[in-house]
C-alpha positions in Angstrom: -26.7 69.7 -35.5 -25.0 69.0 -31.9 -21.5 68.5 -31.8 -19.6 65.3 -30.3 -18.2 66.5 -27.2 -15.8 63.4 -26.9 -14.4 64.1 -30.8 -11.7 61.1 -31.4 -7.9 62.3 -31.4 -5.2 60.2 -33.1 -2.0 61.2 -32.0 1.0 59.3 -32.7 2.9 57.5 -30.2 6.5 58.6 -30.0 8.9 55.4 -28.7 9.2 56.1 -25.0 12.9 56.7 -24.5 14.1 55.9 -20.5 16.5 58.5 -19.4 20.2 57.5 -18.7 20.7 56.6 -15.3 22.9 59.6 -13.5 25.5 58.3 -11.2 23.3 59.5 -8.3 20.5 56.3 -8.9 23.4 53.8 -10.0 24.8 54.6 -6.5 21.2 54.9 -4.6 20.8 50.9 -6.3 23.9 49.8 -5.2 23.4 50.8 -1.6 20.1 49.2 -1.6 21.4 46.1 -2.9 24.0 46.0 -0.4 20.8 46.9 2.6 19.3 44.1 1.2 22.0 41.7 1.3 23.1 42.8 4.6 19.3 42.3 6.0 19.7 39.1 4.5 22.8 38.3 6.5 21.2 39.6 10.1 18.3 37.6 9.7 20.9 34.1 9.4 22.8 35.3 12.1 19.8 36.8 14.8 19.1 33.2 15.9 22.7 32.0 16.2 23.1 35.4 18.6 19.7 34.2 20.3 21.0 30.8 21.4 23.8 31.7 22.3 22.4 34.8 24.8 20.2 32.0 25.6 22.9 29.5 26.5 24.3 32.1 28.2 22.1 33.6 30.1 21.3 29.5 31.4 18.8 28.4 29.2 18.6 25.6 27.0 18.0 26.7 23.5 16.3 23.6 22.5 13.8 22.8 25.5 10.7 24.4 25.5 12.0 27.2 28.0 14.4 28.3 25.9 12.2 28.3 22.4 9.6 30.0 25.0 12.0 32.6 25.3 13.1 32.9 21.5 10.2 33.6 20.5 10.0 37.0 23.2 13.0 37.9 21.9 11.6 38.0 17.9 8.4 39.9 19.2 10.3 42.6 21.1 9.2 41.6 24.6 13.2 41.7 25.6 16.4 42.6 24.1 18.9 39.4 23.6 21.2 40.4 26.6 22.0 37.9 29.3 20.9 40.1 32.4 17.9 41.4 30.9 16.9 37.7 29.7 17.2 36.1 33.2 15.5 39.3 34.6 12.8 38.6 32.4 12.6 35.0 32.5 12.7 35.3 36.5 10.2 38.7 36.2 7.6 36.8 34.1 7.2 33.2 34.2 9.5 32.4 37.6 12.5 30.5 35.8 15.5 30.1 37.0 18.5 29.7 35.0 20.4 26.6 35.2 23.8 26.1 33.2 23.7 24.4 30.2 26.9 22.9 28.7 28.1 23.9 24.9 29.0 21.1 22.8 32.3 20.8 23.2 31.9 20.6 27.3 29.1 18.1 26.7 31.5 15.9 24.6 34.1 16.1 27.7 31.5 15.4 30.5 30.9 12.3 28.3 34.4 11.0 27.3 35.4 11.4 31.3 32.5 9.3 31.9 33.2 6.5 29.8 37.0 6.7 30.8 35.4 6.4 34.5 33.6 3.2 33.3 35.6 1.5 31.3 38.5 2.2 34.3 35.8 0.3 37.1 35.1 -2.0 34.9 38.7 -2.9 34.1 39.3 -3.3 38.1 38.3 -6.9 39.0 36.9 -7.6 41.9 38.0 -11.0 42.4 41.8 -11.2 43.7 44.3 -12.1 40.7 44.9 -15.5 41.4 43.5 -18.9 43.1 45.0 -18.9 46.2 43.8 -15.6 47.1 40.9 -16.6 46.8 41.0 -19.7 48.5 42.4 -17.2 51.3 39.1 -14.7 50.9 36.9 -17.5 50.9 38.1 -19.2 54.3 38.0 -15.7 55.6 34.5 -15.0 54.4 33.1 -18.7 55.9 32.6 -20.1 52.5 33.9 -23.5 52.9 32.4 -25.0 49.8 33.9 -22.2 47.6 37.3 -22.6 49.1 37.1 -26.1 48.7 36.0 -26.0 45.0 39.0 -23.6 44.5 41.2 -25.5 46.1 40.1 -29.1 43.8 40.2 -26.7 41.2 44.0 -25.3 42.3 44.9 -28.9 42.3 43.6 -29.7 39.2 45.5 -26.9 37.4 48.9 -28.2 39.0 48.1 -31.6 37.4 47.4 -30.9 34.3 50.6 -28.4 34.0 52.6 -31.0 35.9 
């Protein structure tokens, strides 16, 4: 008779029981945890640094130069550092940096602005009262609009008697 070479073993299974954690692997998971969140924290804060190397370095962040550039800074190409970016821009593609305003400048480019326009268009150009402008217009050679002016001078004094 041959004997089975595979004969069937039962064992019993003992309850697997996980070792206490040492003090060693509670402190080895706490630094990872606090790798992880600190990765998590770089990777917010790379692209703020990016724009703002890009801004500095004279590059608009959001035109496609600048996005051009962000994206050689992700893959390594060149480090975020203002001389080295303008270098590289110059080096590769032939771009030139030109300044671009933050925020805050843009918003005081814009409010002088306006307070230029609403100052000239505040300033009349017609003299501030009638006969001034009876005087211009004789001056000019516009007798038909110093003669309306002046029926029109006349008929203010009448009706204000």
């Amino acid at each position: 008779m041959s004997e089975n070479p595979n004969p069937t073993v039962t064992t019993e299974t003992d309850p697997v029981v996980e070792p206490e954690e040492t003090d060693v692997v509670q402190n080895f998971r706490k630094l990872e945890e606090v790798n992880k969140s600190q990765k998590d924290e770089l990777d917010e804060l790379r692209p703020l640094r990016d724009k703002e190397t890009l801004r500095d370095a004279g590059f608009d962040p959001d035109s496609d130069r600048g996005k051009a550039l962000a994206i050689a800074i992700e893959a390594g190409k060149v480090e975020a550092d203002t001389a080295k970016l303008v270098e590289f821009a110059e080096g590769t593609f032939g771009w030139k940096p030109t300044p671009v305003l933050t925020p805050t400048e843009t918003q005081q480019v814009m409010a002088t602005t306006q307070a230029k326009v609403i100052s000239t268009e505040t300033v009349s150009d017609t003299p501030p009262n009638i006969a001034d402008q009876i005087a211009e217009a004789q001056k000019a050679g516009n007798h038909v609009e110093a003669l309306r002016l002046t029926t029109r001078q006349a008929a203010e004094r009448m009706l204000t008697g």
